[in-house]
MIDOSE-1310 file (N, C-alpha, C; in nm, 2 decimals, decimal comma, always signed):
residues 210
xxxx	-0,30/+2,01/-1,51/-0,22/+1,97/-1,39/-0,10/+2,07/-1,37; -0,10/+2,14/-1,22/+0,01/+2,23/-1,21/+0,16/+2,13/-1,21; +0,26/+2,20/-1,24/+0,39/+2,17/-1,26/+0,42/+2,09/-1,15; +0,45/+2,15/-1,04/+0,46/+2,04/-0,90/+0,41/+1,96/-0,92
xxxx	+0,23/+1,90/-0,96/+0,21/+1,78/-0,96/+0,27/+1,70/-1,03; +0,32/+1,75/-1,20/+0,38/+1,67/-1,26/+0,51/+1,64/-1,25; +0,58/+1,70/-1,17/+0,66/+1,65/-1,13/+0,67/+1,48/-1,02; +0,59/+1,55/-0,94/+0,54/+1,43/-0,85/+0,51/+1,33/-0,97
xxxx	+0,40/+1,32/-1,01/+0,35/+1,23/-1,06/+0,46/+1,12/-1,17; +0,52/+1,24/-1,21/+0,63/+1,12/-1,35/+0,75/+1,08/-1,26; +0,80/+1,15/-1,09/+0,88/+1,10/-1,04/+0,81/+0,96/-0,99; +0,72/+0,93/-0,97/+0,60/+0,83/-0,96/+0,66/+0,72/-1,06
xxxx	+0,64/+0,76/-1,13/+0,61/+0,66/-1,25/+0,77/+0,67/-1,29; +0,88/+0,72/-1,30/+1,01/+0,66/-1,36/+1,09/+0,59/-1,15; +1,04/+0,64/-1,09/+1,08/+0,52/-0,94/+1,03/+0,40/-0,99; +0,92/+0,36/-1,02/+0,84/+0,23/-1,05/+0,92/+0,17/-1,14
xxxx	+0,96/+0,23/-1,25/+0,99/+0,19/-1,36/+1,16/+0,13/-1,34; +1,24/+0,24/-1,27/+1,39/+0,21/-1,26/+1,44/+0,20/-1,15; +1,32/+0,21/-1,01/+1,39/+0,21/-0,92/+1,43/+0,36/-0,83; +1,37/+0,40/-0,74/+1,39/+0,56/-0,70/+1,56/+0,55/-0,70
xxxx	+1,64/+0,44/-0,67/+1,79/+0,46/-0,60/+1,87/+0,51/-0,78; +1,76/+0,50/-0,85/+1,83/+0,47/-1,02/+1,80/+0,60/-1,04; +1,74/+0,72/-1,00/+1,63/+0,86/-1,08/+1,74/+0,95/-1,00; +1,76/+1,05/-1,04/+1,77/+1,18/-1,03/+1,69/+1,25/-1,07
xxxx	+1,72/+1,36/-1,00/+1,61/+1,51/-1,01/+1,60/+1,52/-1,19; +1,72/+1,54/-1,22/+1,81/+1,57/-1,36/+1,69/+1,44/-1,47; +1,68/+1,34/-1,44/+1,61/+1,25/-1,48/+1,46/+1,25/-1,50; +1,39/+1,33/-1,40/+1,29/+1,37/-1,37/+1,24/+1,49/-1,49
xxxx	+1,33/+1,61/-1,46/+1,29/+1,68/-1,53/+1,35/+1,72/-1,67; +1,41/+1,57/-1,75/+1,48/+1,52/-1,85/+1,32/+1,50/-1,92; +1,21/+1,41/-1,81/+1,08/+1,35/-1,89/+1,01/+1,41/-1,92; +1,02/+1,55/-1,85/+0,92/+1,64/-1,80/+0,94/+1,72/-1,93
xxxx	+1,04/+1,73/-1,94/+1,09/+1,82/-2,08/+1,12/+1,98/-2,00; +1,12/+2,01/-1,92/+1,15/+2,11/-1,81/+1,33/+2,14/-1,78; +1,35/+2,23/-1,72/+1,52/+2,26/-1,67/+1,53/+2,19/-1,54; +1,64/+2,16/-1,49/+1,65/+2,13/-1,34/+1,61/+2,28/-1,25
xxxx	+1,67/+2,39/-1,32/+1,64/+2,51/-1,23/+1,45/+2,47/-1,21; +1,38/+2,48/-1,32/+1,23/+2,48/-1,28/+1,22/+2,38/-1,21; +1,22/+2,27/-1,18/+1,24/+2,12/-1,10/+1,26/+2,18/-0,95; +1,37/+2,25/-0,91/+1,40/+2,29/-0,81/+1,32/+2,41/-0,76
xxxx	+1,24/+2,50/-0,86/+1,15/+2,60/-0,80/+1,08/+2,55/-0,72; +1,03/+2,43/-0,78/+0,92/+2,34/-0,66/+0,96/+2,30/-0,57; +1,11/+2,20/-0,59/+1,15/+2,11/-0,50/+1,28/+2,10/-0,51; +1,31/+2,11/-0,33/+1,45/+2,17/-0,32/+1,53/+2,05/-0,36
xxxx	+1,49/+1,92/-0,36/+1,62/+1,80/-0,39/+1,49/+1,65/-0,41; +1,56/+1,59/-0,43/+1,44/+1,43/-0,43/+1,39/+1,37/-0,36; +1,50/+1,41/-0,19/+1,39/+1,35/-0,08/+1,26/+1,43/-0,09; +1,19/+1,61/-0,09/+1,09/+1,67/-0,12/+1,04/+1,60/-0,21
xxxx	+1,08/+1,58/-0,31/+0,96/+1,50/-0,41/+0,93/+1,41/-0,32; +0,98/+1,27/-0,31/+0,96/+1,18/-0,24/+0,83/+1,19/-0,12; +0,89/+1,33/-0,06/+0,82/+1,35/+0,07/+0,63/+1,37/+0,02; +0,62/+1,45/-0,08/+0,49/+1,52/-0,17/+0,43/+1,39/-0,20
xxxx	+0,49/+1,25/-0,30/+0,44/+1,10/-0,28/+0,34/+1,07/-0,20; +0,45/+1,08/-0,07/+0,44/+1,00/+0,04/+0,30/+1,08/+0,09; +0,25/+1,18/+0,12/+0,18/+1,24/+0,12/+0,07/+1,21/+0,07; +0,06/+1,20/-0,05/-0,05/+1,16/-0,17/-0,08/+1,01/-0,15
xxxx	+0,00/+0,95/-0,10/+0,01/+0,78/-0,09/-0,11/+0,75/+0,04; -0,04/+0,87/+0,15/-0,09/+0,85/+0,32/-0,22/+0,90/+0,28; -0,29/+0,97/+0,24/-0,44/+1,01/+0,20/-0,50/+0,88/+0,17; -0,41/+0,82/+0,04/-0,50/+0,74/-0,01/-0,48/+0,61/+0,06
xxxx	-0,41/+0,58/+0,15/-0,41/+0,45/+0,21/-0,49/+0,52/+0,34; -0,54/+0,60/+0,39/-0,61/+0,58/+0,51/-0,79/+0,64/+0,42; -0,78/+0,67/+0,34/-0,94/+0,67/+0,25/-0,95/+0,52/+0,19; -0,88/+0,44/+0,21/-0,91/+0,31/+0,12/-0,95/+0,22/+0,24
xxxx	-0,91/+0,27/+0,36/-0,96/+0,16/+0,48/-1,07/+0,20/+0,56; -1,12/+0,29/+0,50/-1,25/+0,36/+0,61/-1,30/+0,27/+0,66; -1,38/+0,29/+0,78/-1,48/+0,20/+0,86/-1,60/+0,16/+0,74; -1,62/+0,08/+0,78/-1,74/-0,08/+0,72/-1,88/+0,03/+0,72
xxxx	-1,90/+0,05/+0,56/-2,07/+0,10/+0,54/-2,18/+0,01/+0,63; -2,25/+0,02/+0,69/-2,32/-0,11/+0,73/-2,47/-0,10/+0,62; -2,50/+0,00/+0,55/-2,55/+0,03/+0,49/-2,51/-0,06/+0,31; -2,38/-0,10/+0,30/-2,33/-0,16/+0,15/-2,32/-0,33/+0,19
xxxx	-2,35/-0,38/+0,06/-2,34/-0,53/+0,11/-2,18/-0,52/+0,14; -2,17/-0,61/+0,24/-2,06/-0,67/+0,32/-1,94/-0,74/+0,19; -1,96/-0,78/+0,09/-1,92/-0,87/-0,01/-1,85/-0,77/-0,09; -1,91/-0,71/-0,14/-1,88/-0,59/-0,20/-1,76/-0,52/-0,13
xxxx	-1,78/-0,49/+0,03/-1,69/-0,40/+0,10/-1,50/-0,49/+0,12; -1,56/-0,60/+0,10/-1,46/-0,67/+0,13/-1,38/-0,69/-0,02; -1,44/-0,68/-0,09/-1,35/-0,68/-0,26/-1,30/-0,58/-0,27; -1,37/-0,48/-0,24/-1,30/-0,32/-0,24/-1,17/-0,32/-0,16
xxxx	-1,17/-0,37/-0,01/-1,05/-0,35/+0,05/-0,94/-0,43/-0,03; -0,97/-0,49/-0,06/-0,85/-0,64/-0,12/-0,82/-0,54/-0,21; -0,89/-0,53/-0,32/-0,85/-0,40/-0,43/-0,79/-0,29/-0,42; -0,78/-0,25/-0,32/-0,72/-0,12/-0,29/-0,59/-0,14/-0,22
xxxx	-0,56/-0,27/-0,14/-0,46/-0,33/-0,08/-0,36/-0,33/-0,23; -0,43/-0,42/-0,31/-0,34/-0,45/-0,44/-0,31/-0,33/-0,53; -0,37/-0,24/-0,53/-0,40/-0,07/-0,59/-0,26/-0,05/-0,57; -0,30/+0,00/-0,44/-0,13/+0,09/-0,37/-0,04/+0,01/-0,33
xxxx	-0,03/-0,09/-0,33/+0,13/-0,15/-0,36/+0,14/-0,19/-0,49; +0,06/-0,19/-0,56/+0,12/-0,12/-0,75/+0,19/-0,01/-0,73; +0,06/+0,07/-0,78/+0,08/+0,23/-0,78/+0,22/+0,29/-0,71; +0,25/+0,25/-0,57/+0,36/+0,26/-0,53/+0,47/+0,20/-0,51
xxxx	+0,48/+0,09/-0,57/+0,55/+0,00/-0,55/+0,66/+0,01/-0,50; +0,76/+0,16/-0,55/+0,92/+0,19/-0,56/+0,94/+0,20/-0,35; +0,81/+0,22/-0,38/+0,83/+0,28/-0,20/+0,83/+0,12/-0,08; +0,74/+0,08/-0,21/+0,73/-0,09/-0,10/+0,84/-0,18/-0,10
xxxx	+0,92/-0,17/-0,20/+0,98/-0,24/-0,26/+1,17/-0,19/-0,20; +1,13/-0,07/-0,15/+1,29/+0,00/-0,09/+1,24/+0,04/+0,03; +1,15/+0,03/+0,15/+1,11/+0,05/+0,25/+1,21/+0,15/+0,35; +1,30/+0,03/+0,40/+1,38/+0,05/+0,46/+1,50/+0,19/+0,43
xxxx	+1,56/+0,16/+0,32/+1,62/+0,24/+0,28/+1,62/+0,40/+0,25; +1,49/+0,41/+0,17/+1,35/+0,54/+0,18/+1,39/+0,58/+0,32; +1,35/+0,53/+0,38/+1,29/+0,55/+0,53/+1,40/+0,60/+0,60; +1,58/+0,57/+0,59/+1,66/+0,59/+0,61/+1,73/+0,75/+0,58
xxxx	+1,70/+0,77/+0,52/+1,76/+0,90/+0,40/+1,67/+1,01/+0,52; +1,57/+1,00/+0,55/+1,41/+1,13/+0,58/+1,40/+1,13/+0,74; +1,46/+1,17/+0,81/+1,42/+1,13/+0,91/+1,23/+1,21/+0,97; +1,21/+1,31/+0,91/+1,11/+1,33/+0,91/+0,99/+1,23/+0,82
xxxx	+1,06/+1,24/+0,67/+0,96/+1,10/+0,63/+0,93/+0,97/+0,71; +1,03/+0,94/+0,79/+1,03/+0,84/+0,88/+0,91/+0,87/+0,99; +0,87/+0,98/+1,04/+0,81/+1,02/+1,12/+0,67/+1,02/+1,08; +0,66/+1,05/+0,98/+0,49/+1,04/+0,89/+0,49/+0,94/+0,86
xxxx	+0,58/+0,82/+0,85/+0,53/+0,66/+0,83/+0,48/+0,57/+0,93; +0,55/+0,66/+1,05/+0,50/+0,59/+1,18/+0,40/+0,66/+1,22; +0,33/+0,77/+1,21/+0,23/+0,81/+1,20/+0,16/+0,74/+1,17; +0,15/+0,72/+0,99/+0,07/+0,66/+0,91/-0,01/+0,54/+0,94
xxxx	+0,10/+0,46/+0,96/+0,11/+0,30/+1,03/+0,02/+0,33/+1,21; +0,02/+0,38/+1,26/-0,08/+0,43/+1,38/-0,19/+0,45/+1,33; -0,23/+0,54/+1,24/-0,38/+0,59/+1,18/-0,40/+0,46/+1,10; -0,39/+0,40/+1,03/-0,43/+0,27/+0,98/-0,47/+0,16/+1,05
xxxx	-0,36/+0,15/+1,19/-0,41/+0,06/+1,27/-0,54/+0,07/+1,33; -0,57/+0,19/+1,36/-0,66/+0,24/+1,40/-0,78/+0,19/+1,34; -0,78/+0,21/+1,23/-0,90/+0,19/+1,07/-0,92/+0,09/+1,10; -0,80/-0,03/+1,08/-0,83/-0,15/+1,07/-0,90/-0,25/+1,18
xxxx	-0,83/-0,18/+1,36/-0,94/-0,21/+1,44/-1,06/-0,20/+1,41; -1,09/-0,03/+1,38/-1,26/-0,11/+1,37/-1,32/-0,15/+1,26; -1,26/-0,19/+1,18/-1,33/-0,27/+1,03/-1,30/-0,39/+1,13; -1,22/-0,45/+1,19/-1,20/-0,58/+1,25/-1,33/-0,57/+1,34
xxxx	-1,36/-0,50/+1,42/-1,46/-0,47/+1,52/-1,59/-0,49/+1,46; -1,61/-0,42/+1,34/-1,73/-0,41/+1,28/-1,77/-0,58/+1,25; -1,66/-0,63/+1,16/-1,63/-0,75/+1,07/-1,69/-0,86/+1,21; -1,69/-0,85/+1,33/-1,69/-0,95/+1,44/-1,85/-0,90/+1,48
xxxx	-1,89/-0,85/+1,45/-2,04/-0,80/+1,49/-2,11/-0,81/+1,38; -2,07/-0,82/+1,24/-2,15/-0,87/+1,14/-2,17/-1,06/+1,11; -2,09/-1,10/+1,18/-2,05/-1,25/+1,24/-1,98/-1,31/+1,08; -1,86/-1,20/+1,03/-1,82/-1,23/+0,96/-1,61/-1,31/+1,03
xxxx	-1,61/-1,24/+1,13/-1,51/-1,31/+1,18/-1,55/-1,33/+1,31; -1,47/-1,41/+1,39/-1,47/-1,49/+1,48/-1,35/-1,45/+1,57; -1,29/-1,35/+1,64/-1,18/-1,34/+1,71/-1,24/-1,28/+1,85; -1,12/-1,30/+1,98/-1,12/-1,24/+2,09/-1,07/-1,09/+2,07
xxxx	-1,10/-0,99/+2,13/-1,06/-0,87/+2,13/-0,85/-0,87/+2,14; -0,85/-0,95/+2,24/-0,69/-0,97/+2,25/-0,57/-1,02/+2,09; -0,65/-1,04/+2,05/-0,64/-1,15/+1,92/-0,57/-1,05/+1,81; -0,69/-0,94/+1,79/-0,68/-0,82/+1,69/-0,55/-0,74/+1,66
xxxx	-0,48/-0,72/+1,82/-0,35/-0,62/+1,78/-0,25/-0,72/+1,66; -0,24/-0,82/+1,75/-0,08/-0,91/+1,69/-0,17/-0,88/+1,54; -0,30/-0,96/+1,48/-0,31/-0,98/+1,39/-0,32/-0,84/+1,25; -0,34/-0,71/+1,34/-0,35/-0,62/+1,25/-0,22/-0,60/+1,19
xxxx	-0,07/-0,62/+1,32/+0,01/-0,63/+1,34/+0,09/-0,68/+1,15; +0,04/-0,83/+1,21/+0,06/-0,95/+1,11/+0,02/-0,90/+0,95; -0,09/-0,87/+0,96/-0,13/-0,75/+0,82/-0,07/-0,70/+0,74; +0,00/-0,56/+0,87/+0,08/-0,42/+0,83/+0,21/-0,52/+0,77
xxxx	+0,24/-0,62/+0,85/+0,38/-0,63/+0,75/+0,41/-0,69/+0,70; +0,27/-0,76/+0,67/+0,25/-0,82/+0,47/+0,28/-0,72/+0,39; +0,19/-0,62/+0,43/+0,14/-0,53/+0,33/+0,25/-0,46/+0,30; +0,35/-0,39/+0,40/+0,45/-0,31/+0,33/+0,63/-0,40/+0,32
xxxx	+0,65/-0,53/+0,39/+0,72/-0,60/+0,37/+0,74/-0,73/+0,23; +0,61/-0,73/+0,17/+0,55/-0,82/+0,09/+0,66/-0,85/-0,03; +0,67/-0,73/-0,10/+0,75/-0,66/-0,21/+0,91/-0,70/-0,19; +0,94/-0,61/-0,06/+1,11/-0,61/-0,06/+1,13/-0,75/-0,02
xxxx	+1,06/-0,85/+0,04/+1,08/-0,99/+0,09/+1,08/-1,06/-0,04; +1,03/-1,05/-0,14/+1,00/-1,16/-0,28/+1,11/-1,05/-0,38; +1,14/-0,97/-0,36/+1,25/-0,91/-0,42/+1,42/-0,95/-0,42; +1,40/-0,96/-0,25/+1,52/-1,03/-0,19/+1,52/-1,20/-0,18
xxxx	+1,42/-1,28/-0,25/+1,45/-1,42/-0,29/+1,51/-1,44/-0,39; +1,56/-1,32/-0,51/+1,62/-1,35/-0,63/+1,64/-1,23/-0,66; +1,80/-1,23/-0,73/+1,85/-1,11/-0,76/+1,78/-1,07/-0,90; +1,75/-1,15/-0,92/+1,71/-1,07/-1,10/+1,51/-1,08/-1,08
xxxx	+1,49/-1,05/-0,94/+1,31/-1,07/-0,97/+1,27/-0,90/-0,98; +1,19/-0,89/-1,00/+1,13/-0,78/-1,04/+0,97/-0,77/-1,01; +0,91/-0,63/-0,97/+0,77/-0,65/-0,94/+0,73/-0,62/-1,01; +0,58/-0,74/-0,98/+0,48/-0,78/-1,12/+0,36/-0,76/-1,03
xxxx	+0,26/-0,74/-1,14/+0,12/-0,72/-1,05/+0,08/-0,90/-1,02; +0,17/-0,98/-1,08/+0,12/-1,09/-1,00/+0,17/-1,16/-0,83; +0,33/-1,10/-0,83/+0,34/-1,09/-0,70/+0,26/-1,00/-0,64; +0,20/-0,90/-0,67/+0,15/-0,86/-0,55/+0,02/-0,87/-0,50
xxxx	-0,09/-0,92/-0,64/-0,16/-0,99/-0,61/-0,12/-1,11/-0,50; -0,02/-1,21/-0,55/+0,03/-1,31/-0,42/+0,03/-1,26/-0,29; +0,11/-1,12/-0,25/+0,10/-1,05/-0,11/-0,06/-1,06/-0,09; -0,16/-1,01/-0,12/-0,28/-0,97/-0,14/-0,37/-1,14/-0,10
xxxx	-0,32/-1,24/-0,16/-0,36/-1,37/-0,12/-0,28/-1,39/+0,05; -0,18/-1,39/+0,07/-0,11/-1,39/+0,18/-0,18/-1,32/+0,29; -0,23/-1,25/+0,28/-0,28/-1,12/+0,39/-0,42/-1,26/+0,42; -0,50/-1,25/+0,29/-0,64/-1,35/+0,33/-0,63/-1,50/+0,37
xxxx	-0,53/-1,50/+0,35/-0,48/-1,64/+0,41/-0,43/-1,60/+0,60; -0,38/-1,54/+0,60/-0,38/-1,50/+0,73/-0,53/-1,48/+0,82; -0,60/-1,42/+0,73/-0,73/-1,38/+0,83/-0,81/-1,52/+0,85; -0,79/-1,54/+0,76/-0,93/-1,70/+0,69/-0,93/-1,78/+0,86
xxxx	-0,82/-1,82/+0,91/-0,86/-1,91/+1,03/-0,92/-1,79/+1,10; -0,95/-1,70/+1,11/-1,05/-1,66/+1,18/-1,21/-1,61/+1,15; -1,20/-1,67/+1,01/-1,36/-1,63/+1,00/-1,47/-1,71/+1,00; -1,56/-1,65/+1,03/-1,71/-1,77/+1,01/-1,76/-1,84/+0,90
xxxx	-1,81/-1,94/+0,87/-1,86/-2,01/+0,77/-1,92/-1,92/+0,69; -2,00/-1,79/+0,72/-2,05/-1,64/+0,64/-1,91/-1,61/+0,59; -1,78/-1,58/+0,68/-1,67/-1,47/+0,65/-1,63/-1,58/+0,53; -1,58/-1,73/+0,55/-1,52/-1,77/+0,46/-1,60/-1,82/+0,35
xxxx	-1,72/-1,83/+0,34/-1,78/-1,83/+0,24/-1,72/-1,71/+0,13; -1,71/-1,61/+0,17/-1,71/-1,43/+0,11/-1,58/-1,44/+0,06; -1,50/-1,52/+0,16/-1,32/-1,47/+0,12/-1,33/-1,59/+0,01; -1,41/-1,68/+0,01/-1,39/-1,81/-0,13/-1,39/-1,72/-0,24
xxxx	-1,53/-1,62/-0,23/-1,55/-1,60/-0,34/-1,45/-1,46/-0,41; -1,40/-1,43/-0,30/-1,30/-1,32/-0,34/-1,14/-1,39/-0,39; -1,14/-1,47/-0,38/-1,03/-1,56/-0,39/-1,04/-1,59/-0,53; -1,17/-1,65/-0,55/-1,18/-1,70/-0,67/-1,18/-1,54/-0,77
xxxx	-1,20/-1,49/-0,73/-1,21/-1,37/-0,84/-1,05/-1,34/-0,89; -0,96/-1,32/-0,76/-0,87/-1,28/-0,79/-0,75/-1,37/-0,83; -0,80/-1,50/-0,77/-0,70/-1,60/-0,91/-0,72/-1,60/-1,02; -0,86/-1,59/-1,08/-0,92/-1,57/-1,23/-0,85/-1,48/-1,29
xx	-0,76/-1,38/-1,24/-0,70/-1,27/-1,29/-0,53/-1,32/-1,31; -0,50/-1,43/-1,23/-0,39/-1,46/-1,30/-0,36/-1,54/-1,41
């Protein structure tokens, strides 16, 4: 792994751990076993790291929503998205979990989030599209915006909302599983006796895990 990446990568993993508002550069390349001068060859200060993340995050949150195989069982497709929902709000958590703030500091990071959040919507229409023609949900076309809507800010509000019910809470992969239950609870009044049959059984899998 080149140096940049590990840099990314352990600033990854000590945000998670302490908090990005807690890390310095200094901190980073304390783990790395590296100088701050090499730290800085790569990256001129911490929003850049942050920005490289954010980057690596946006790939893999618009490859985790691709359009519906029609070729893969349907059952299958829909565990995978749940999984991958709960994936990257792990994996990234520091980011879900300080949204706002993040978002404050970059004004260009800000600009690739709203991007982001555009190209996802997108995805998610037509897996919603697809999902209504396999007669696994049941909605009017008017229906889809608000609800993709409803979705997106589960998904990236989930974290800082159950963070902000208690000063001393901390994220666990069981809240976020909870977000993860929240999202399917939102869709469920719209699916068919096929959709909600599928979401039972995805349900049941992923309480078995708590």
């Amino acid at each position: 792994m080149k140096t940049r990446d590990k840099i990314a990568s352990t600033a990854l993993l000590l945000f998670n751990q302490k908090g990005e508002r807690n890390i310095t550069t200094n901190h980073i390349a304390a783990e790395l076993g590296i100088s701050p001068g090499n730290l800085y060859y790569h990256f001129k200060n911490k929003q850049e790291i942050i920005g490289e993340i954010f980057e690596t995050y946006s790939v893999e949150l618009i490859d985790s929503f691709a359009p519906v195989d029609l070729q893969e069982d349907i059952l299958v497709q829909l565990k995978r998205y749940l999984d991958n929902v709960f994936t990257l709000m792990w994996k990234y958590r520091f980011f879900y979990a300080n949204l706002p703030q993040i978002l404050q500091q970059d004004q260009k990071l800000h600009e690739n989030y709203l991007n982001l959040q555009q190209k996802s919507k997108v995805n998610l229409h037509r897996i919603f599209n697809t999902f209504i023609e396999l007669n696994i949900l049941d909605i009017e076309q008017q229906e889809i915006e608000p609800l993709v809507s409803t979705l997106q800010l589960i998904m990236f509000s989930w974290l800082s909302y159950q963070l902000s019910m208690s000063l001393n809470s901390a994220v666990t992969e069981k809240i976020v599983y909870q977000g993860v239950l929240q999202m399917v609870a939102v869709i469920r009044p719209y699916t068919t006796d096929l959709g909600d049959e599928q979401l039972n059984i995805l349900v049941s899998s992923i309480e078995a895990l708590d």
